[in-house]
VOGU-3710 file (C-alpha; in Angstrom, 3 decimals, decimal comma):
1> xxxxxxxxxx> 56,836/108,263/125,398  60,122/108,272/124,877  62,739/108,798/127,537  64,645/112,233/128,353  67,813/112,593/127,650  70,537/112,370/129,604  72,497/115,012/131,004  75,940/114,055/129,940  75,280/113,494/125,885  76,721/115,635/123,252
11> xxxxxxxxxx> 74,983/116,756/120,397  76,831/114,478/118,103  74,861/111,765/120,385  71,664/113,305/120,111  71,804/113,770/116,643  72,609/110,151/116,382  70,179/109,120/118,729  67,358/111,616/117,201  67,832/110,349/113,700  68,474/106,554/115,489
21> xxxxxxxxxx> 71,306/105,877/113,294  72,596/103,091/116,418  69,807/101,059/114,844  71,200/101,642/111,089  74,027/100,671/111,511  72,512/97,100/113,739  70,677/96,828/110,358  74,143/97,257/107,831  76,015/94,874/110,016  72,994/92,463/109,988
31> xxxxxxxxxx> 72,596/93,043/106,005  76,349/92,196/105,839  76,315/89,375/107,742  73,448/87,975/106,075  75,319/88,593/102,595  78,374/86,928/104,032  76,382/83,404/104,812  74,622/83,447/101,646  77,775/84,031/99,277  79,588/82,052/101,160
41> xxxxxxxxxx> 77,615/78,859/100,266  79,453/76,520/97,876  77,348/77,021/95,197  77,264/81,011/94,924  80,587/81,070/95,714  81,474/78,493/93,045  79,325/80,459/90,262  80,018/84,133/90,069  76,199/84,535/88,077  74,509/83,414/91,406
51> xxxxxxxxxx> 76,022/86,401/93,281  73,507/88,666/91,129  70,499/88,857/93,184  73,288/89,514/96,444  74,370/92,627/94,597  71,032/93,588/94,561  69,511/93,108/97,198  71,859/93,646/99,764  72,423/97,102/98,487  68,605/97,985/98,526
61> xxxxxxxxxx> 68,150/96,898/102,794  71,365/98,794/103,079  69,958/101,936/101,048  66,306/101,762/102,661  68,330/101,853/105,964  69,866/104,672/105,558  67,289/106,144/103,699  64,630/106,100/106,596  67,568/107,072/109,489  66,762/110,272/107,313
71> xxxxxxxxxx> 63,384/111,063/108,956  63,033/114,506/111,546  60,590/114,369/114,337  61,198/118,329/114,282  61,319/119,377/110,797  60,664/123,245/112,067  63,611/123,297/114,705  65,809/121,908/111,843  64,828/124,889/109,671  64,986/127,721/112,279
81> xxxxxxxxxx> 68,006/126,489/113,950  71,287/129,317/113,806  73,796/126,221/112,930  73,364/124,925/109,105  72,145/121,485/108,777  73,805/120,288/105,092  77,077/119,839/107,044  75,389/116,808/109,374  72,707/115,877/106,676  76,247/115,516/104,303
91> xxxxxxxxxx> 78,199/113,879/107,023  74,822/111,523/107,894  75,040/110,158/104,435  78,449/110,072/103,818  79,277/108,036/106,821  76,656/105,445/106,633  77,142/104,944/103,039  80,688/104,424/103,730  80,212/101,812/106,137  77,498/100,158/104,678
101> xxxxxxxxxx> 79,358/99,783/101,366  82,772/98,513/103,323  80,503/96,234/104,927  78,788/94,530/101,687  82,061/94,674/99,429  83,778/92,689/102,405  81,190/90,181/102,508  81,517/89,416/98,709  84,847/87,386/98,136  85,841/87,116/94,545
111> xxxxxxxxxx> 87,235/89,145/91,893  86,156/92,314/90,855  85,122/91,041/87,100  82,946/88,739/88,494  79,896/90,617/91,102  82,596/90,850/93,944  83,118/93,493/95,744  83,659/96,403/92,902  79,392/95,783/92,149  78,494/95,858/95,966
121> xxxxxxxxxx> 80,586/99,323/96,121  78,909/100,456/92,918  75,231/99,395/93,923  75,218/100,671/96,967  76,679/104,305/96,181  73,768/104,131/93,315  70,961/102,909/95,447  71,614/105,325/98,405  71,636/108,226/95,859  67,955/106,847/94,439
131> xxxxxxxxxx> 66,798/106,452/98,142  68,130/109,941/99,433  66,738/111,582/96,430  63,311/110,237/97,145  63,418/111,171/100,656  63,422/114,419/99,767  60,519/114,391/97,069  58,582/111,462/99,212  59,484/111,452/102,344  62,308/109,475/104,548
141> xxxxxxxxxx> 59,581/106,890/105,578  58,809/105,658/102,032  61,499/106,904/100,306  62,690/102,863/99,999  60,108/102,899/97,433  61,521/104,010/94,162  64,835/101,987/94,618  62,769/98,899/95,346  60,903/99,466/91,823  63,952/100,554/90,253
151> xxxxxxxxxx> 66,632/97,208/90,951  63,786/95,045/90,628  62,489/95,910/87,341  66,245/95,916/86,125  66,501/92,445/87,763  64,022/91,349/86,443  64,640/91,994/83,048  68,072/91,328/82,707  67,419/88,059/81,368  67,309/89,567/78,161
161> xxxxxxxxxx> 70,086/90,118/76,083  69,393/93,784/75,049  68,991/94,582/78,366  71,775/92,933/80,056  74,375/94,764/77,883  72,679/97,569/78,317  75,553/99,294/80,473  73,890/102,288/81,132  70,079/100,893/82,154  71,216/97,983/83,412
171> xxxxxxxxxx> 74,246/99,278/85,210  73,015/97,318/88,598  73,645/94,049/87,194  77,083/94,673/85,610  80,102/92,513/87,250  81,915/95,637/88,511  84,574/97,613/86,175  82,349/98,771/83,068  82,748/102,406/83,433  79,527/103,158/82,361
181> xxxxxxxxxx> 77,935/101,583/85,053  80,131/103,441/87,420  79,590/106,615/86,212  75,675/105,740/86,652  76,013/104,970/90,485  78,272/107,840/91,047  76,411/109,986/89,237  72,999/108,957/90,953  75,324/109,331/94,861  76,558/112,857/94,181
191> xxxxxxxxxx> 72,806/113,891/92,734  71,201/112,437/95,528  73,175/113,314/98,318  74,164/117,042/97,492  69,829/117,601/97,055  69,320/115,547/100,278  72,188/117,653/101,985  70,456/120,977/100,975  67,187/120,077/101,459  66,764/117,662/103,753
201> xxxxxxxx> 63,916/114,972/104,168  60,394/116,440/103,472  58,772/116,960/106,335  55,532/114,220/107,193  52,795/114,012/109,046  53,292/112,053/112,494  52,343/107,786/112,009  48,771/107,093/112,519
//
């Protein structure tokens, strides 16, 4: 059961605490972190091709994250409540993806040609947009899912040749400035956020 309350919170707290965002952002910093010891080896940091799985992956625990921070234990209070909830849902998203892409794009040293920071920005803006999208049509809880299909069937293609300059399909595993790829993970943030903003998560059953 969990614990009332206290008297002296605000309702920024409580949203924070209802949605438990304090454990989000534990898991960013802990993403980041992990990123940072990994790139920092000698021999990622020495080859700019062995960053490619980093801009990957990190992005995806970073999106699924946020993604299931975007779960409501009281999907009906939401709906009936006189405030509108796009504002926080928007604010939610905004926020977390802001940190969590500071977060990764500092842990990358390099240039931006060469999977630095510029990719880490771009993947992450991209996969949150998948991951918020599919919270709405799946659910917050799973809504990891599609991303997780998504950067790993790119990944694991891209050792083809057609695929790899591919801007547009394969804009995950570009080094960072092809504008196609950008406008792909923009495109895929602003899509994802403004429907997860207006609709919210959809609403699931409580865990078995």
């Amino acid at each position: 059961m969990n614990a009332a309350p206290g008297p002296g919170l605000t309702p920024l707290a409580l949203y924070a605490r209802s949605r438990g965002i304090p454990a989000t952002v534990a898991a960013l910093v802990c993403a980041a972190l992990l990123t940072l010891w990994v790139a920092s080896r000698p021999d990622v940091y020495l080859d700019p091709y062995r960053r490619v799985p980093l801009v990957s992956l990190a992005p995806l625990l970073a999106s699924s994250a946020i993604g299931v921070s975007l779960h409501t234990y009281a999907r009906d209070l939401d709906d009936t409540a006189v405030r509108r909830w796009w504002p926080r849902r928007l604010a939610h998203l905004l926020v977390l993806t802001a940190l969590a892409a500071a977060l990764l794009a500092l842990a990358v040293p390099g240039h931006s040609q060469e999977f630095g920071g510029a990719a880490m920005v771009r993947n992450t803006l991209g996969a949150v947009g998948i991951t918020a999208a599919a919270a709405v049509l799946l659910g917050a809880r799973v809504s990891w899912m599609p991303t997780t299909l998504y950067l790993s069937a790119v990944y694991l293609s891209a050792a083809s040749p057609r695929v790899s300059k591919a801007t547009i399909l394969a804009w995950p595993m570009q080094p960072g400035p092809q504008r196609g790829a950008w406008a792909v993970g923009l495109t895929l943030f602003v899509l994802g956020t403004a429907l997860c903003a207006a609709r919210g998560a959809r609403p699931e059953g409580p865990r078995a």
